[in-house]
C-alpha positions in Angstrom: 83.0 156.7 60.0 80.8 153.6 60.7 80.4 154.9 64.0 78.9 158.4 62.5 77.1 155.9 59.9 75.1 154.2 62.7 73.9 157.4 64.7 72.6 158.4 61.4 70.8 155.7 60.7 69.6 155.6 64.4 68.1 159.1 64.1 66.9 159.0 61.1 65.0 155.7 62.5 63.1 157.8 64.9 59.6 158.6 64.3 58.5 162.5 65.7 55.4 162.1 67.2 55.1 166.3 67.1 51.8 166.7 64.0 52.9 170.4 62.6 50.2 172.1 60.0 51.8 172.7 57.0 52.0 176.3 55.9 52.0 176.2 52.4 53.2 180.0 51.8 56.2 178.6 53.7 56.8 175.9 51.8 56.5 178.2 48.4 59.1 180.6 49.7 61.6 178.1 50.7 61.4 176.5 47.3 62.1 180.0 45.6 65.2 180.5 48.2 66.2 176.2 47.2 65.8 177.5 43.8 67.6 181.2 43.5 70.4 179.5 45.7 70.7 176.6 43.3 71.2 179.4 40.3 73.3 181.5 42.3 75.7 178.5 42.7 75.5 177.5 39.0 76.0 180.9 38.0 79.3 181.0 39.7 80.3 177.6 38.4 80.1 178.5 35.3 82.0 182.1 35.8 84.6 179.6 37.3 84.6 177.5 34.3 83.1 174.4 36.3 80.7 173.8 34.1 79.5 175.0 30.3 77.0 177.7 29.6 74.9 175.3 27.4 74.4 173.3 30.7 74.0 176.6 33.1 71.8 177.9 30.7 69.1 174.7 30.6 69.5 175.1 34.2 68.3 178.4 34.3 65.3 178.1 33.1 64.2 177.1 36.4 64.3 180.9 37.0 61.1 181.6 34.2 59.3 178.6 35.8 59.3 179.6 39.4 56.5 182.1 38.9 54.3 179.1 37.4 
């Protein structure tokens, strides 16, 4: 595990010298798919009794914000 531990922090040491334009439409649609994932997933954690409806539900508000 240290082993793995190391590379990691050997990678992630790396600097990319690659400049990439940000596409910002992109970066709007990934969030929705980060954010309709996330409620999918609480959605069945909750049908699975992993966690309570009163939390799910302040969760899933996220859902009537993403259009803001």
């Amino acid at each position: 595990m240290q082993e793995f531990g190391e590379g990691l922090q050997k990678s992630l040491g790396k600097v990319n010298d690659k400049q990439v334009g940000l596409n910002c439409a992109t970066v709007v649609d990934n969030i929705h798919y980060q954010a309709d994932l996330m409620l999918e997933v609480g959605q069945k954690n909750q049908r699975d009794g992993y966690t309570m409806q009163a939390v799910f539900g302040r969760t899933a508000s996220i859902r009537e914000d993403k259009g803001k």
